[in-house]
C-alpha positions as MATLAB code, in Angstrom:
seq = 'XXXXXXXXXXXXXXXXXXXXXXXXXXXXXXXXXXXXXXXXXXXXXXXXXXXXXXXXXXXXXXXXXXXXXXXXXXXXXXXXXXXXXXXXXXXXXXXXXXXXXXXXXXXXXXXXXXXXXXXXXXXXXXXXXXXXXXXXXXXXXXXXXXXXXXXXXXXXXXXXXXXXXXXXXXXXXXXXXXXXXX';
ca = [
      58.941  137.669   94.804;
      55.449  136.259   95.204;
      56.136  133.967   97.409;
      55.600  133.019  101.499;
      59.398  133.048  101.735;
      60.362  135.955  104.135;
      62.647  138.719  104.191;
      63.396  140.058  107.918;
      60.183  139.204  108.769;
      58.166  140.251  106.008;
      56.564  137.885  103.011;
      58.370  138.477   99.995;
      54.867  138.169   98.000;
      53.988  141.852  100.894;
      57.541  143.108   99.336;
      56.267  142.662   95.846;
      52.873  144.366   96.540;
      54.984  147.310   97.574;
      56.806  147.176   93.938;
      59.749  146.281   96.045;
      62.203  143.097   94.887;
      65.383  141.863   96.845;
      67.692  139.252   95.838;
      66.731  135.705   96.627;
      69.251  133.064   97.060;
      69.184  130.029   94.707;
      67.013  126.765   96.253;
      67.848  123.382   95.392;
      64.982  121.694   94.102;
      64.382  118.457   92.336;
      62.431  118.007   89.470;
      61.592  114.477   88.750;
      59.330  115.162   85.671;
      58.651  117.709   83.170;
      56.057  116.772   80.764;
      54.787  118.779   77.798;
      51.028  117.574   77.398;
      49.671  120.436   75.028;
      51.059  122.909   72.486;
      49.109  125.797   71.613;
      50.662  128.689   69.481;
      52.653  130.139   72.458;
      50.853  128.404   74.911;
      52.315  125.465   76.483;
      50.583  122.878   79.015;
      52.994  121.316   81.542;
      53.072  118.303   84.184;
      55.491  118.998   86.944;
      56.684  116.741   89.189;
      58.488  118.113   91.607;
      59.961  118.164   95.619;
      58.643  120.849   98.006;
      60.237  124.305   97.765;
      59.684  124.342   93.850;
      58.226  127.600   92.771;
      56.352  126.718   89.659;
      55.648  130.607   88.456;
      59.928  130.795   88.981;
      60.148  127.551   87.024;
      58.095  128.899   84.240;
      60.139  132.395   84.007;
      63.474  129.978   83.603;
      62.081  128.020   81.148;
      61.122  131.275   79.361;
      64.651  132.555   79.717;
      66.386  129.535   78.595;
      63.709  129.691   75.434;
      64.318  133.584   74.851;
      61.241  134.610   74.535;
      60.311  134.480   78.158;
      57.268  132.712   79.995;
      54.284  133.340   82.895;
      51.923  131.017   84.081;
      48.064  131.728   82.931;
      46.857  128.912   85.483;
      48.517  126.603   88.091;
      46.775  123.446   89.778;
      48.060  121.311   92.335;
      46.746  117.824   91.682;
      48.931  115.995   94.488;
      50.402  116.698   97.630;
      52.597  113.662   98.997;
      50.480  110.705   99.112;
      46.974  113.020   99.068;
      45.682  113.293   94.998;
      43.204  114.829   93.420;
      41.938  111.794   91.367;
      41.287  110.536   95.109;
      38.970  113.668   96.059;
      35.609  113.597   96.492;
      33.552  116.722   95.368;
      31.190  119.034   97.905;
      28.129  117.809   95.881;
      29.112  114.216   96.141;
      29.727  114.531  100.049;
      26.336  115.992  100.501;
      24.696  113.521   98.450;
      25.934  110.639  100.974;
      25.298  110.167  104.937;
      27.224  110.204  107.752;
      28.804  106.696  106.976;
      29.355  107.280  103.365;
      31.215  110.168  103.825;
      33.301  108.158  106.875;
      34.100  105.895  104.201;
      35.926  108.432  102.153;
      38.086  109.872  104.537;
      41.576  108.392  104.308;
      43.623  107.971  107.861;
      45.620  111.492  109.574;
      48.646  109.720  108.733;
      48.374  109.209  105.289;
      49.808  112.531  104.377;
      52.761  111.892  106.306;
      54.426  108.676  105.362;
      57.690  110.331  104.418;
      58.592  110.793  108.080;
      59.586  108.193  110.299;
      57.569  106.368  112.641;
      57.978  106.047  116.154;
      56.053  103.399  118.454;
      55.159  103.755  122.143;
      54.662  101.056  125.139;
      52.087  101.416  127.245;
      53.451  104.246  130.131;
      55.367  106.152  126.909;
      51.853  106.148  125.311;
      50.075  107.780  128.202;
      52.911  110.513  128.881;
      52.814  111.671  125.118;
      49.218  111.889  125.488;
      49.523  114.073  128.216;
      51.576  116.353  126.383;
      54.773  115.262  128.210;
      58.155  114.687  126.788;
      58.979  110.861  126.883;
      62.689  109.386  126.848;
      63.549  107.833  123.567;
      65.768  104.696  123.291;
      66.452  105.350  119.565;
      68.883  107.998  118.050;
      66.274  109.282  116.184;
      66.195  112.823  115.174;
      63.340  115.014  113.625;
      60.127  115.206  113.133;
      58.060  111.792  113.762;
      54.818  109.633  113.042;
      53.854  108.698  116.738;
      51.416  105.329  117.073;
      50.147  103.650  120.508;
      50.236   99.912  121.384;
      46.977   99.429  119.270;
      48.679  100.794  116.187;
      46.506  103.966  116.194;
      48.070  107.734  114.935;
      48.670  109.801  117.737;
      50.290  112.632  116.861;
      53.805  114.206  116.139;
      56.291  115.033  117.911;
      60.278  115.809  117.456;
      62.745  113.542  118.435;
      66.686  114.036  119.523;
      68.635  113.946  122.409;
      67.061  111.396  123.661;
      63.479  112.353  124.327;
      60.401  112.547  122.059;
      58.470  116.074  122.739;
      54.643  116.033  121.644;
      53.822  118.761  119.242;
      50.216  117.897  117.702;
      48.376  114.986  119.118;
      45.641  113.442  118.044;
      43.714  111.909  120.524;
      40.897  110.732  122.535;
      40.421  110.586  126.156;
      40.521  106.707  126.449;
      43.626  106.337  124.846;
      46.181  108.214  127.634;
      44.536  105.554  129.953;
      45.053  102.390  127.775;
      43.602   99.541  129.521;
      45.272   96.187  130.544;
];
């Protein structure tokens, strides 16, 4: 119930403030790892590995049902988020300790975070359409959301693909790019 999910509108997690719970429907979920790292008395540490939609507080109730004795979380800490980890992070105080081209030498590329969807590379007149925010015809049968890249291999943007045609939904550009030259 404390969740983004919406009922009619309204965020279950609103619902629950009210004191008000509806029935969810099951999700299907994968976990790919479940690791006990400590054992306290009652109090368990756990790794999760796991694909989006998994509600770890739900995950911790089951696990407390299928136990009998029940379960809650005390703490929960995302440590990765698709290709994006928090091994990889770089702390406030670091970042103000460096300059301009220290920090520019932390940052990791738009893209990164999106490697799970599939890419899609423009020519030339393609390239300066999507940049414009048009819709450009598509050659491939792709469908869904896609990585977009110019003719210099540089992240542009995403867009959604099917029926044919490739419409822009969040560029990333500069001005000199929806011109290329040559």
């Amino acid at each position: 119930m404390h969740s983004a999910l919406k009922r009619e509108g309204t965020p279950l997690y609103v619902l629950a403030r009210r004191g008000e719970t509806v029935e969810r429907e099951p999700r299907h979920i994968d976990i790919k790892l479940l690791e006990v790292i400590e054992y306290e008395s009652e109090s368990f540490l756990v790794d999760v590995v796991c694909t989006k939609g998994t509600y770890i507080r739900t995950l911790a109730e089951d696990i407390g049902a299928a136990l009998g004795c029940g379960a809650h979380l005390t703490e929960l800490r995302r440590t990765a988020t698709g290709a994006l980890k928090v091994d990889e992070a770089a702390t406030l105080d670091r970042l103000e300790g460096l300059g301009e081209e220290g920090r520019d030498a932390l940052l990791v590329p738009a893209d990164r975070m999106l490697g799970g969807l599939p890419r899609c590379d423009l020519d030339t007149d393609q390239q300066r359409r999507f940049l414009c925010g048009q819709t450009v015809p598509l050659a491939s049968p792709a469908e869904g959301l896609q990585r977009v890249y110019g003719i210099d291999g540089n992240f542009l943007g995403l867009a959604e693909a099917g029926a044919g045609m490739l419409i822009p939904r969040r560029l990333l550009s500069d001005a000199n790019q929806a011109a290329p030259s040559g």
